[in-house]
Kinemage of the C-alpha trace (Angstrom):
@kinemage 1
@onewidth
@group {chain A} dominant
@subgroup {mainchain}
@vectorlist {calphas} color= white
{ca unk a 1} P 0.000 0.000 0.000
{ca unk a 2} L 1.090 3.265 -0.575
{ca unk a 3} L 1.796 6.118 2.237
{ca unk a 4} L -0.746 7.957 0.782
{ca unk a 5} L -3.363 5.019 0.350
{ca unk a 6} L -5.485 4.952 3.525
{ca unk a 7} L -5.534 8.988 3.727
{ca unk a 8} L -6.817 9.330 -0.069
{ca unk a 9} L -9.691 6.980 0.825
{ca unk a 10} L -13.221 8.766 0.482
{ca unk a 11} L -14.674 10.075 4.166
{ca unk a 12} L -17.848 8.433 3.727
{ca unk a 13} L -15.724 4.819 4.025
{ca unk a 14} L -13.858 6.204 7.133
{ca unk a 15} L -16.091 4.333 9.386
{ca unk a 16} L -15.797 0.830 7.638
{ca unk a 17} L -12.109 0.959 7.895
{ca unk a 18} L -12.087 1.601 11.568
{ca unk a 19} L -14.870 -1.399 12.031
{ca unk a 20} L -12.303 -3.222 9.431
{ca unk a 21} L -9.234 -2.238 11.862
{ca unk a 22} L -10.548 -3.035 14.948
{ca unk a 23} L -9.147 -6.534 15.076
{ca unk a 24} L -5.998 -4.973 14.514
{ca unk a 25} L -5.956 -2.021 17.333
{ca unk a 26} L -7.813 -5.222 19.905
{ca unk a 27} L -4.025 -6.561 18.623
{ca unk a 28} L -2.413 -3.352 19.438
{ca unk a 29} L -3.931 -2.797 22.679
{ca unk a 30} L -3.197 -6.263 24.252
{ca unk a 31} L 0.537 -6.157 22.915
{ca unk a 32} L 1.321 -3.308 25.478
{ca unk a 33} L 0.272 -5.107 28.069
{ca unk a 34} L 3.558 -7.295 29.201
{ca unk a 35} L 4.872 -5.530 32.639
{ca unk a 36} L 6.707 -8.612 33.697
{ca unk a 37} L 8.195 -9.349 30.619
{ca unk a 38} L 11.752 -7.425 29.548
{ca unk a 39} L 10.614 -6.775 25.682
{ca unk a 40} L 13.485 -5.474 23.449
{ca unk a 41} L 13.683 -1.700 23.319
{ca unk a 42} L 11.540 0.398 20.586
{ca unk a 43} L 8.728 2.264 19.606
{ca unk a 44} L 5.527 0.308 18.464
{ca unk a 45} L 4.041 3.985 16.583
{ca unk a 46} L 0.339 4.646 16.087
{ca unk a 47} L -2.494 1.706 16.817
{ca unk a 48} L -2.445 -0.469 13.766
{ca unk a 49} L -0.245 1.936 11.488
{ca unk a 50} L 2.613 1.844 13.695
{ca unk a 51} L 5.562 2.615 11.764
{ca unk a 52} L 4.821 0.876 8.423
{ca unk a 53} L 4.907 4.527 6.970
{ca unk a 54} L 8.526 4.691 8.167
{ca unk a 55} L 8.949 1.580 6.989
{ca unk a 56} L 7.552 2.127 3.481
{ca unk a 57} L 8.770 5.196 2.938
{ca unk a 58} L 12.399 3.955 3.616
{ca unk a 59} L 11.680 1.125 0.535
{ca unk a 60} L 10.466 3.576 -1.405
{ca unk a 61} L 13.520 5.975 -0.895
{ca unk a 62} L 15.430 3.189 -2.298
{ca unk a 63} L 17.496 2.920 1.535
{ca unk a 64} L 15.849 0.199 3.409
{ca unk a 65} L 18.427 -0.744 5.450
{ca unk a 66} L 17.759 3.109 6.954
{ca unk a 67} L 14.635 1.755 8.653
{ca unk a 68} L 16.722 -0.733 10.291
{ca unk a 69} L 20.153 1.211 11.031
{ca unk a 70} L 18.564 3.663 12.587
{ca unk a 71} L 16.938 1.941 14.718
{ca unk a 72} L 19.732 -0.489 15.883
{ca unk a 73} L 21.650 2.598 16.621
{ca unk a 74} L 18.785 4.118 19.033
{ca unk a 75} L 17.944 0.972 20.545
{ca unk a 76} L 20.148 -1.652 20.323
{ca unk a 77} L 21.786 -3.054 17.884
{ca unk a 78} L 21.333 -6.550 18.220
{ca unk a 79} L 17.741 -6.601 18.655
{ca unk a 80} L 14.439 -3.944 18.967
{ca unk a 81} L 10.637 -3.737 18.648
{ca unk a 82} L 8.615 -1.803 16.188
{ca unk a 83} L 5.019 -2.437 14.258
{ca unk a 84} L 4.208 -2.842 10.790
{ca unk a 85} L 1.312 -4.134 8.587
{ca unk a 86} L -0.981 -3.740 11.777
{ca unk a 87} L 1.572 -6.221 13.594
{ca unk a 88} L 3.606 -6.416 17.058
{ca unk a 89} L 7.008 -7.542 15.721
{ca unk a 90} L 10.584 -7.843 16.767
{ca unk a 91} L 13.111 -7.440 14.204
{ca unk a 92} L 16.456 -9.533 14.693
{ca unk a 93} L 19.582 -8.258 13.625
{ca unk a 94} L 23.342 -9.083 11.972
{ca unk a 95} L 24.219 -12.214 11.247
{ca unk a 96} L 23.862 -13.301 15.260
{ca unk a 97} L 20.050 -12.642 15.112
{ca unk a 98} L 19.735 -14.443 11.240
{ca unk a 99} L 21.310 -17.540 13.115
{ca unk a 100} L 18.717 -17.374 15.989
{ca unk a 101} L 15.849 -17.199 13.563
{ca unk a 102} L 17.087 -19.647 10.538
{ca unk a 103} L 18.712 -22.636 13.447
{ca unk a 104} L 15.065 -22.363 15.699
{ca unk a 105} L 12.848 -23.405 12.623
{ca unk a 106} L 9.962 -25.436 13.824
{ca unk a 107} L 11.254 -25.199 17.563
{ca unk a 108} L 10.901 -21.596 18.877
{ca unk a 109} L 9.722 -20.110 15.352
{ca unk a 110} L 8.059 -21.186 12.527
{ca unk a 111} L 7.346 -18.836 9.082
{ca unk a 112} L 4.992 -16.493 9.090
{ca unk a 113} L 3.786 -13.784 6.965
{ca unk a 114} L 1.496 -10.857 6.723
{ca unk a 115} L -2.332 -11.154 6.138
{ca unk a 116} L -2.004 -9.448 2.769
{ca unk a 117} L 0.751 -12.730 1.858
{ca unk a 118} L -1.840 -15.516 3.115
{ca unk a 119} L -4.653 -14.099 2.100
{ca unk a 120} L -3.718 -14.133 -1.578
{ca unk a 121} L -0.998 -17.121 -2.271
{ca unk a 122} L -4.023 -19.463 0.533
{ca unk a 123} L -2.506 -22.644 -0.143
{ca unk a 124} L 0.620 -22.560 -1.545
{ca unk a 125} L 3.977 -23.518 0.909
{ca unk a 126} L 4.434 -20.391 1.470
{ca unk a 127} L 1.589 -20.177 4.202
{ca unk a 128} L 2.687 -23.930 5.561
{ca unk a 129} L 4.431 -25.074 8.465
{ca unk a 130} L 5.532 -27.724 10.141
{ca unk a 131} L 5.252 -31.476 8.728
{ca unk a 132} L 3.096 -30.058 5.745
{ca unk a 133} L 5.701 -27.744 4.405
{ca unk a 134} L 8.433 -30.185 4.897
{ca unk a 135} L 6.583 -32.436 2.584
{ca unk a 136} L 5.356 -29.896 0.243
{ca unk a 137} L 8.629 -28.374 -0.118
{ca unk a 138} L 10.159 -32.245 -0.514
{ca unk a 139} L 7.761 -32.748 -3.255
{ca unk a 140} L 8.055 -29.089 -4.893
{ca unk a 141} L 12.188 -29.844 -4.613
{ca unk a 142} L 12.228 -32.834 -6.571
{ca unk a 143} L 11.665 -30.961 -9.765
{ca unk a 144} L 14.046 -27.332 -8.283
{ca unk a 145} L 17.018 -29.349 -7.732
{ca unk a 146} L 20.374 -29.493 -9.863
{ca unk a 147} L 19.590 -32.770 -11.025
{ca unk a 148} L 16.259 -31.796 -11.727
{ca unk a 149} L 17.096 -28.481 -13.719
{ca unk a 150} L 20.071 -30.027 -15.553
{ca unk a 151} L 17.100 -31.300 -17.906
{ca unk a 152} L 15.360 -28.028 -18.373
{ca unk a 153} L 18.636 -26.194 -19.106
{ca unk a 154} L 19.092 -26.530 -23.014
{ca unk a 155} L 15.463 -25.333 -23.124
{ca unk a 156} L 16.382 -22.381 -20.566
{ca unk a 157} L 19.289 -21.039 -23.069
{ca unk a 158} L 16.847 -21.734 -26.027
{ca unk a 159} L 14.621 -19.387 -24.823
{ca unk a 160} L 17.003 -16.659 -23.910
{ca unk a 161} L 18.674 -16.663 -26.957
{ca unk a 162} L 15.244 -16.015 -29.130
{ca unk a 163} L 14.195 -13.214 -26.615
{ca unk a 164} L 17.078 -11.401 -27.016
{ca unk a 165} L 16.891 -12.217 -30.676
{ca unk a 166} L 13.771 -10.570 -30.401
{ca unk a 167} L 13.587 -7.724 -28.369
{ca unk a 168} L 17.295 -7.258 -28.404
{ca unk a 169} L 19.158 -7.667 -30.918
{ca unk a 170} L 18.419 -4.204 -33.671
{ca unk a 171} L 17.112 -1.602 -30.817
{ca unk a 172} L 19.097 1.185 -30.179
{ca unk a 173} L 17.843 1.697 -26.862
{ca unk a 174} L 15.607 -1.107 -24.057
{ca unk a 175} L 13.823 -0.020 -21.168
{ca unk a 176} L 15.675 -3.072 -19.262
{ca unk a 177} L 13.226 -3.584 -15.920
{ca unk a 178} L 9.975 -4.665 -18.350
{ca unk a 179} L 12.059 -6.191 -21.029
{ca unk a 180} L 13.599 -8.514 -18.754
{ca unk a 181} L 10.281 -8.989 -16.914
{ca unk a 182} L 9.210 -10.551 -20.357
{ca unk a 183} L 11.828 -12.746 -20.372
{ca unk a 184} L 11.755 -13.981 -16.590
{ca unk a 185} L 7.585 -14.491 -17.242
{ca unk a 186} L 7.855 -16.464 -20.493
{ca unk a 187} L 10.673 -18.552 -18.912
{ca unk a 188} L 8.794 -19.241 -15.752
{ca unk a 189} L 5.466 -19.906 -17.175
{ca unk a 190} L 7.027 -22.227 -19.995
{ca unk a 191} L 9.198 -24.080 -17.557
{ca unk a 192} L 6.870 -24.330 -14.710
{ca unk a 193} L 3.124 -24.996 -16.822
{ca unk a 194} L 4.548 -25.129 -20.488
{ca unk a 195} L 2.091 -21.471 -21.220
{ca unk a 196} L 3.983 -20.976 -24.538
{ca unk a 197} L 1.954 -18.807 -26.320
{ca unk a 198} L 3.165 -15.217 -26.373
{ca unk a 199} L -0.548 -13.923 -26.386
{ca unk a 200} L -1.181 -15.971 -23.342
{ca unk a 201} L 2.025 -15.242 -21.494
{ca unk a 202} L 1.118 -11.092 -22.287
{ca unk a 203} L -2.832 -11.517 -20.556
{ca unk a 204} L -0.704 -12.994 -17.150
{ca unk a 205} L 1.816 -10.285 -17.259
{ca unk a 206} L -0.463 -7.288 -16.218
{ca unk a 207} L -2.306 -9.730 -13.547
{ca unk a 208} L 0.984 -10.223 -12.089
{ca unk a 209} L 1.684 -6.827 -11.781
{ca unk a 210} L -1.344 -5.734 -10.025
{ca unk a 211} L -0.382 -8.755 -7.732
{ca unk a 212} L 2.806 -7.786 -6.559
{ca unk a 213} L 1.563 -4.346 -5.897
{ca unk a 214} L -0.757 -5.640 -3.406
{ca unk a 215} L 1.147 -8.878 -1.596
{ca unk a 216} L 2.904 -6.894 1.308
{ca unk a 217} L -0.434 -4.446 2.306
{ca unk a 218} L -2.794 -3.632 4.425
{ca unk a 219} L -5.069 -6.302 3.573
{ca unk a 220} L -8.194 -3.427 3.105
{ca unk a 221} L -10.458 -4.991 0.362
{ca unk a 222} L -11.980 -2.101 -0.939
{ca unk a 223} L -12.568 -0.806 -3.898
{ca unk a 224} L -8.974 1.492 -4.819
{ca unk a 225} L -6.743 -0.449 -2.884
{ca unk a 226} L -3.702 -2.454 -3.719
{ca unk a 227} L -5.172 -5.613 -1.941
{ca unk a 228} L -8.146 -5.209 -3.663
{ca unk a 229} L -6.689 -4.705 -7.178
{ca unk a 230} L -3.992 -7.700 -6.160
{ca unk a 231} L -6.869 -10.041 -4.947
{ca unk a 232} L -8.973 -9.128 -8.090
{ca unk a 233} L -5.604 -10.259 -10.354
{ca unk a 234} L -5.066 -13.645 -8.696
{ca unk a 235} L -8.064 -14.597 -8.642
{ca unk a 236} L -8.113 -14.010 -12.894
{ca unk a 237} L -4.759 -15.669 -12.592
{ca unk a 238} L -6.947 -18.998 -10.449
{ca unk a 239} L -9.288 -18.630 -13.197
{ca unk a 240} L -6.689 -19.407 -16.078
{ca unk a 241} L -4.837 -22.214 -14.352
{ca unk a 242} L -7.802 -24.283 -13.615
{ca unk a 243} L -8.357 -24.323 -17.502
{ca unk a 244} L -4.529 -25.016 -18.303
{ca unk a 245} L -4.989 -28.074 -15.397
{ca unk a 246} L -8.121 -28.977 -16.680
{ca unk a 247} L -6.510 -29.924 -20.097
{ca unk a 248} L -3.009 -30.849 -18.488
{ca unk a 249} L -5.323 -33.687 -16.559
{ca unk a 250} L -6.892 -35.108 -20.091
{ca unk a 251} L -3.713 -35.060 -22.098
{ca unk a 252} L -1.976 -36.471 -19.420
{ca unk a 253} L -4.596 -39.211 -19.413
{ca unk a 254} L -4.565 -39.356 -23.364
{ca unk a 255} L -0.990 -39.575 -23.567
{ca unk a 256} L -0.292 -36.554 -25.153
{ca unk a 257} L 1.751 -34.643 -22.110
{ca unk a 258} L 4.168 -36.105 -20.402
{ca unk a 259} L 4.465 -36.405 -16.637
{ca unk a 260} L 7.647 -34.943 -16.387
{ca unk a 261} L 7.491 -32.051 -18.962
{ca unk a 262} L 6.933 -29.516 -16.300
{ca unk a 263} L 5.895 -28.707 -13.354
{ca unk a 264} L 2.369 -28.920 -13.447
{ca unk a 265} L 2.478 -32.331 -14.576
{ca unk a 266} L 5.168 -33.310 -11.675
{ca unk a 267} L 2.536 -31.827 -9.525
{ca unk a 268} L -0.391 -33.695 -11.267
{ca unk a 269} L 1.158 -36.831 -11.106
{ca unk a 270} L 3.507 -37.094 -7.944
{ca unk a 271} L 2.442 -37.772 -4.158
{ca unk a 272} L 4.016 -36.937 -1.176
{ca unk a 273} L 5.606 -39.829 1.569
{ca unk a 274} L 2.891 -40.749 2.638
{ca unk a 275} L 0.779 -41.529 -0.844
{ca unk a 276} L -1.423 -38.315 -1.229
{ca unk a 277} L -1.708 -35.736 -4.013
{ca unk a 278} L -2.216 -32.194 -3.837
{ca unk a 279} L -5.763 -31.400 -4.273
{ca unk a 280} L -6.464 -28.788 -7.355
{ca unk a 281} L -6.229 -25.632 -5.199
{ca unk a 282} L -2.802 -27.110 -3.413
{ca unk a 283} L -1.429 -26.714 -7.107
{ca unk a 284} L -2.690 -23.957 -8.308
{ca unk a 285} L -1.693 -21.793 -5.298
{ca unk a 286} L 1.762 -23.389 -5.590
{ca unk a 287} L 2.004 -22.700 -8.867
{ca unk a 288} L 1.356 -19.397 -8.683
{ca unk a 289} L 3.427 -19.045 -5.934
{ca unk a 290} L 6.289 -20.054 -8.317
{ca unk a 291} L 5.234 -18.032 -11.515
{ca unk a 292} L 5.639 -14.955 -9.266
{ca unk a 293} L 8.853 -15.914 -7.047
{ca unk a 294} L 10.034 -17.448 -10.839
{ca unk a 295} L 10.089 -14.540 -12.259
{ca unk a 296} L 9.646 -10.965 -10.389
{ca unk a 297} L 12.731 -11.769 -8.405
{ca unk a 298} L 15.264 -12.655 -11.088
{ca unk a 299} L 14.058 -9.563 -13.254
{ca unk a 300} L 14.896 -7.599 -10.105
{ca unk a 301} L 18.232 -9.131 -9.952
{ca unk a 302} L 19.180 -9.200 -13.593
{ca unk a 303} L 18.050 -5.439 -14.050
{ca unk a 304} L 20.201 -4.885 -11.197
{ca unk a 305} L 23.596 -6.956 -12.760
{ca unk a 306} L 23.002 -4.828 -15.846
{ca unk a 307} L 22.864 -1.767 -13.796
{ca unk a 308} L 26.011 -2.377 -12.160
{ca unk a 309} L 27.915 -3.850 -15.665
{ca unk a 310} L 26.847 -0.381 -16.803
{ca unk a 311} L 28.228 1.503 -14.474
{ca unk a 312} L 31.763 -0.516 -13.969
{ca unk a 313} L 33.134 -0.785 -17.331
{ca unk a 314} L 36.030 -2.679 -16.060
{ca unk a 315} L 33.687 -5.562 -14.418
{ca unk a 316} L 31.926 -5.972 -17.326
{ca unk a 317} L 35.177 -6.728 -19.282
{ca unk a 318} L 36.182 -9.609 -16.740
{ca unk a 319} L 32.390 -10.890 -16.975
{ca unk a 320} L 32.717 -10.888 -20.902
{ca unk a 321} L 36.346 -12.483 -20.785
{ca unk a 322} L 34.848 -15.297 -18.875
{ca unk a 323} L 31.535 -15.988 -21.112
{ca unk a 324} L 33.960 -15.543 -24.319
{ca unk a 325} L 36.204 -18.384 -23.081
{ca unk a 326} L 32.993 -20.465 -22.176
{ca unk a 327} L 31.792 -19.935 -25.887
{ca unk a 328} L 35.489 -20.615 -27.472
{ca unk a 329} L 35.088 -24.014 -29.446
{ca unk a 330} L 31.682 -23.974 -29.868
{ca unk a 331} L 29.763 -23.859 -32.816
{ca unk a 332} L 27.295 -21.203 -34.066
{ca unk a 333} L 24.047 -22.317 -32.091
{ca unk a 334} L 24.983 -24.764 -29.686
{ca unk a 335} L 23.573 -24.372 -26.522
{ca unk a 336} L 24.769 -24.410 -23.207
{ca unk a 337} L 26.141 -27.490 -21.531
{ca unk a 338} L 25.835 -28.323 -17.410
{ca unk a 339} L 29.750 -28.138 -17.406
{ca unk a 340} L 29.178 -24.418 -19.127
{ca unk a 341} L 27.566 -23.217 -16.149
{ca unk a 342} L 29.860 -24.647 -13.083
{ca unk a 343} L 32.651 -22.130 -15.336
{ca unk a 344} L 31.079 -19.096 -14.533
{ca unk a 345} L 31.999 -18.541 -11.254
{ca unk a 346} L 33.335 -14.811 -11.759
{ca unk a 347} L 29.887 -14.139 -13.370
{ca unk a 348} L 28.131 -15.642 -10.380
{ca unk a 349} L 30.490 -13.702 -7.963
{ca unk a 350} L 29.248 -10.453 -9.329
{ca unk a 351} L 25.827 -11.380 -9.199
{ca unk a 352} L 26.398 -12.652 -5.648
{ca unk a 353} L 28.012 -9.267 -4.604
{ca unk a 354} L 24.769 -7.588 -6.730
{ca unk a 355} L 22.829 -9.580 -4.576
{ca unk a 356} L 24.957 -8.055 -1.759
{ca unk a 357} L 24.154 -4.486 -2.310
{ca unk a 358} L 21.135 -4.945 -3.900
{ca unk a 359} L 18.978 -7.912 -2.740
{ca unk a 360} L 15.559 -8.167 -4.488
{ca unk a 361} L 13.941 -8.795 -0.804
{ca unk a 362} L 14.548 -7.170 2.418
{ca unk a 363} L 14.250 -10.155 4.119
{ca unk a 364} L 11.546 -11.940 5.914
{ca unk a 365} L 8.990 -13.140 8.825
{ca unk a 366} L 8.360 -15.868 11.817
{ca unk a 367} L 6.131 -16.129 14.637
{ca unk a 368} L 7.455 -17.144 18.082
{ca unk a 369} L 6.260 -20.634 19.172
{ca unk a 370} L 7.344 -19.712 22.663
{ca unk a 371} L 8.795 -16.972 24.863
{ca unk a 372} L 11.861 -16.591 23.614
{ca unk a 373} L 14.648 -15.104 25.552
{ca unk a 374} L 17.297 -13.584 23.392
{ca unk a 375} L 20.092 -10.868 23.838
{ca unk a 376} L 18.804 -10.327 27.352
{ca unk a 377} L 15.739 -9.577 26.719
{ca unk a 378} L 11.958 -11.505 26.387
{ca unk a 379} L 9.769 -12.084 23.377
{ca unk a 380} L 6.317 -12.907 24.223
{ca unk a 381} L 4.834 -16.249 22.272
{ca unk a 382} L 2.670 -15.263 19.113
{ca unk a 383} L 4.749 -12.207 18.345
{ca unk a 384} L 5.842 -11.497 15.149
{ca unk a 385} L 9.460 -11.865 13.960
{ca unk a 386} L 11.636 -10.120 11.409
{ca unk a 387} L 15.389 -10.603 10.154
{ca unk a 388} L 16.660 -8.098 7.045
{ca unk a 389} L 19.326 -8.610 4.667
{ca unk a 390} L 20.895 -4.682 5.383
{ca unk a 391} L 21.825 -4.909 8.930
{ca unk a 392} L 24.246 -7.954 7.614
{ca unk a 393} L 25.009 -7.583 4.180
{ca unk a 394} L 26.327 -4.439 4.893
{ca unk a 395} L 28.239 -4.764 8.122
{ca unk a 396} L 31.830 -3.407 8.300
{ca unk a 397} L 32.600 -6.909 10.386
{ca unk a 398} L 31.891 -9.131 7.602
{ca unk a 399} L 32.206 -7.054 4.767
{ca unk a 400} L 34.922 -4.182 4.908
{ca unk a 401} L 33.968 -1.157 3.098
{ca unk a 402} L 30.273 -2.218 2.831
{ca unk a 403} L 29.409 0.144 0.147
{ca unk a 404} L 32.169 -0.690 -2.324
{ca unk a 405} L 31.127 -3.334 -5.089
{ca unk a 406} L 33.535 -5.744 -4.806
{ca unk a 407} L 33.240 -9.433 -6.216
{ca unk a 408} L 35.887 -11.361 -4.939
{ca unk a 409} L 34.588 -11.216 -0.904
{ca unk a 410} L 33.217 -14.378 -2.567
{ca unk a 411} L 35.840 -16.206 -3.845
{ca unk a 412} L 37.250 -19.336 -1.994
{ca unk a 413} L 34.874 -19.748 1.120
{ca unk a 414} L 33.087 -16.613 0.981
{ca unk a 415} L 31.307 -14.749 3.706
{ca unk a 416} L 30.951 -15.930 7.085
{ca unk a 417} L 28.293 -18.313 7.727
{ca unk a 418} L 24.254 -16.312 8.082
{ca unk a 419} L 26.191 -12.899 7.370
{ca unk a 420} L 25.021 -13.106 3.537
{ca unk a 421} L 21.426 -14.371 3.052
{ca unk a 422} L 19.700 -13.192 -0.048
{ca unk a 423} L 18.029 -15.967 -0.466
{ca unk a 424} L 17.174 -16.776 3.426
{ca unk a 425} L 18.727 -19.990 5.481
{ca unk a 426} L 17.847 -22.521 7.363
{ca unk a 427} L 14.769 -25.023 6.514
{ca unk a 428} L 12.875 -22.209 5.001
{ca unk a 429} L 15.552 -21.230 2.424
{ca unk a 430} L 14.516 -20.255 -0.970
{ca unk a 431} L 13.607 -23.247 -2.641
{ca unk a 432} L 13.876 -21.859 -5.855
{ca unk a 433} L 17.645 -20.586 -5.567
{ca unk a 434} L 18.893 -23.160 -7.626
{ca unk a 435} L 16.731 -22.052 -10.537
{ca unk a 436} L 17.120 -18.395 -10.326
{ca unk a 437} L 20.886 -19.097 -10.554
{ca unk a 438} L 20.818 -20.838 -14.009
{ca unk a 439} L 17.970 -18.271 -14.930
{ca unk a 440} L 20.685 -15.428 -13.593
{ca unk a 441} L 23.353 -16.777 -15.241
{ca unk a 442} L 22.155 -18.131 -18.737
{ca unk a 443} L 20.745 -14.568 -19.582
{ca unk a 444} L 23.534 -12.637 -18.490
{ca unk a 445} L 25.956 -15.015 -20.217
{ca unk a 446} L 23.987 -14.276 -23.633
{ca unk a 447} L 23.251 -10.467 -23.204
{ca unk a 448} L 26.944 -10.009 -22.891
{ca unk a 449} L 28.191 -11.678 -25.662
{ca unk a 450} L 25.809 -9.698 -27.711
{ca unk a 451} L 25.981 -6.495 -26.454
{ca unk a 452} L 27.951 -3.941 -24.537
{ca unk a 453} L 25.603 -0.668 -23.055
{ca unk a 454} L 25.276 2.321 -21.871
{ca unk a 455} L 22.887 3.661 -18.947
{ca unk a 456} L 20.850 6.309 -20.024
{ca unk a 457} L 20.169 7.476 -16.187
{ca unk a 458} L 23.625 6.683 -14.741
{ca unk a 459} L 22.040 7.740 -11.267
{ca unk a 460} L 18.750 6.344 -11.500
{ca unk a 461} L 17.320 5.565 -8.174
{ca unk a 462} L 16.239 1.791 -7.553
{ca unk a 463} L 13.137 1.361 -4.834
{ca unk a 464} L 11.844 -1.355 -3.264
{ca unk a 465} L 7.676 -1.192 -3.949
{ca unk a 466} L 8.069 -4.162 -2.443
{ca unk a 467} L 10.661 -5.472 -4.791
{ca unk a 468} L 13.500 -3.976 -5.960
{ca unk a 469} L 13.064 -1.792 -9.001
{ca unk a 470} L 14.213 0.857 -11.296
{ca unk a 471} L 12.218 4.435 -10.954
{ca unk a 472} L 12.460 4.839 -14.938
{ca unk a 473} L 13.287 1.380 -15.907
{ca unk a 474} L 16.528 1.172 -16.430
{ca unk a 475} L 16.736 2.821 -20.144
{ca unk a 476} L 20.204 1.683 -22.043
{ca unk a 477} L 22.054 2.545 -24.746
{ca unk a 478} L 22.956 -1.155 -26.853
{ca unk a 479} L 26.071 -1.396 -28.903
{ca unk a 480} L 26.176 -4.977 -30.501
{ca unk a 481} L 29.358 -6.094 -29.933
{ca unk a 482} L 32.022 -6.211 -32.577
């Protein structure tokens, strides 16, 4: 939702929001009430806004981590209390507080997230705990693993290559952000539920847009607001995967799909330990859960890796040395090979350092299972739980010089252990950061090859809204290389 949202609403719906709030200031009101309990310094802010404003507005200034930083520096560093999204919560920080959070899965904490998050990906393992999201992750893994993907990956370069080809290769200039969105969506939604039909692929793209406006909001549904226009979208988004499953189910019993030519089918087809299938809403929530996390991510990251190529002319050169000397010997069209991709590991150090500076998420929630006690201090059970990726991806302990791009902190072991976690840790790690990593690299290993470029905004500011994202989309200057 937008700072501006709920104070642009029309006074004569003033009175259902406050009805609609008052399960969150009954929240609000009962949270203050812990005198025998030492909670972690902070300011909880206005009933049921709190400091989400601050919060937002610190996204939307493109500085996160300023939410945060501040806030460990008036408080305490290690640990304080604040409330967003009409929530209690205690935000953990550095690398100490991501080991709490990521070691205590399914012991003091579990995953949680905002209403807004449940209420429109329902099913999907994002909203599971416990034994059900160990065995719908264990069943959604078999087809994200290396071993898995190794199969998909001729069909991965295939489809770079012809979307560069095509909105590429003969422009002068590419607004980057929605041209790589394109590519990210086809990819997922080819990969994931074989949607190959540009026409098709183009109806989702808007859907998902509204979507991601809406997933981290106040979840208000009325008429104007981002959770209404994001609820609205997925459920057009329900709509058109129940037909795809609906004929995915007969050709699968016809013969003409195969079980394992996606993911849908994998889904359709495959039980979990203990012999049961996911019912019809289990996989279309999931798979929607991927086509967004499939795609909106990467596009974040790879608009970001072209950003910084831009900008460091004498990165880009050691990226393009590498990708030249993977090509060497080839022949005109061949595609990439498994071995290909284990070579580029200075092109997956600068996307790591990207990822660094610039993750596409902030970082994420859990719920305490139990009074925790933690840096001195107690955190009541039911109380909401938040680690972010600035207070460690950017402190001087672990990474010297924080603000200077610098690739090789990750070569030979790397960064010290829950000090870098773009895509999370522990059991609840990104299940998907295998793919996004071929899907990272495959792209960036064509687009180079191709092109050098020039930003047309060197200084454009990126904000999060809630991903990470150019203001003006990243215009650039192509010059096909020589």
């Amino acid at each position: 939702m937008e700072v501006t949202e709920l104070l642009t609403l029309p006074a004569a719906l003033t009175l259902l929001v406050f009805f609609l709030s008052l399960p969150f200031i009954t929240k609000f009101v009962k949270t203050r009430k812990h005198p025998n309990l030492n909670l972690p310094p902070g300011n909880l802010g206005w009933p049921v806004i709190g400091e989400t404003f601050e919060f937002l507005r610190s996204g939307y200034d493109g500085k996160p981590e300023s939410f945060i930083r501040e806030r460990m520096e008036k408080y305490d560093s290690r640990v304080f209390k604040t409330s967003v999204l009409g929530e209690p919560m205690v935000v953990f920080c550095g690398a100490a507080g991501n080991k709490f959070l990521f070691s205590n899965e399914n012991k003091d904490v579990q995953v949680w997230w905002p209403t807004s998050v449940r209420k429109l990906l329902r099913s999907s393992l994002v909203t599971k705990v416990g034994y059900e999201a160990k065995t719908m992750r264990k069943l959604l893994m078999s087809f994200l693993n290396p071993e898995a993907l190794k199969n998909y990956l001729a069909k991965m370069d295939t489809i770079a290559c012809c979307h560069i080809t095509t909105h590429w290769q003969g422009k002068e200039v590419v607004l980057a952000y929605p041209t790589v969105k394109q590519y990210a969506l086809e990819l997922a939604c080819c990969l994931f539920a074989s949607i190959e039909d540009p026409i098709q692929v183009s109806k989702l793209s808007p859907q998902f847009d509204e979507f991601l406006k809406g997933v981290i909001s106040f979840p208000i549904n009325l008429p104007g607001t981002r959770f209404h226009c994001a609820t609205k979208a997925t459920n057009a988004i329900r709509e058109e995967l129940k037909l795809i499953i609906k004929k995915r189910r007969l050709d699968l019993e016809e013969k003409r799909a195969s079980p394992t030519q996606d993911l849908l089918s994998h889904l359709l087809v495959t039980s979990d330990g203990n012999g049961r299938f996911l019912n019809e809403m289990e996989i279309i929530d999931n798979i929607l859960l991927l086509l967004f996390a499939g795609h909106d991510t990467s596009r974040s990251v790879i608009t970001s890796v072209i950003q910084y190529l831009g900008q460091m002319p004498h990165v880009y050169e050691k990226v393009l040395e590498e990708q030249l000397e993977i090509s060497k010997g080839k022949e005109a069209g061949q595609l990439l090979q498994w071995e290909d991709i284990q070579k580029m590991k200075h092109l997956w150090n600068v996307a790591s350092e990207v990822l660094r500076l610039s993750p596409p998420v902030t970082g994420s929630y859990r719920e305490a299972l139990n009074n925790i006690t933690y840096a001195d201090y107690t955190i009541p059970k039911g109380w909401k739980l938040s680690w972010s990726t600035g207070s460690s991806h950017k402190d001087p302990t672990f990474f010297p010089d924080p603000d200077t791009f610098d690739a090789s902190r990750f070569e030979g072991t790397g960064p010290t252990p829950f000090s870098y976690a773009p895509f999370g840790g522990g059991p609840r790690m990104c299940l998907g950061q295998e793919f996004a990593r071929l899907e990272i690299l495959v792209f960036m290993h064509n687009i180079v090859k191709r092109f050098k470029w020039e930003l047309l905004i060197p200084a454009e500011k990126f904000l999060y809204d809630p991903l990470l994202k150019p203001s003006k989309g990243l215009p650039i200057r192509l010059q096909p290389q020589v």
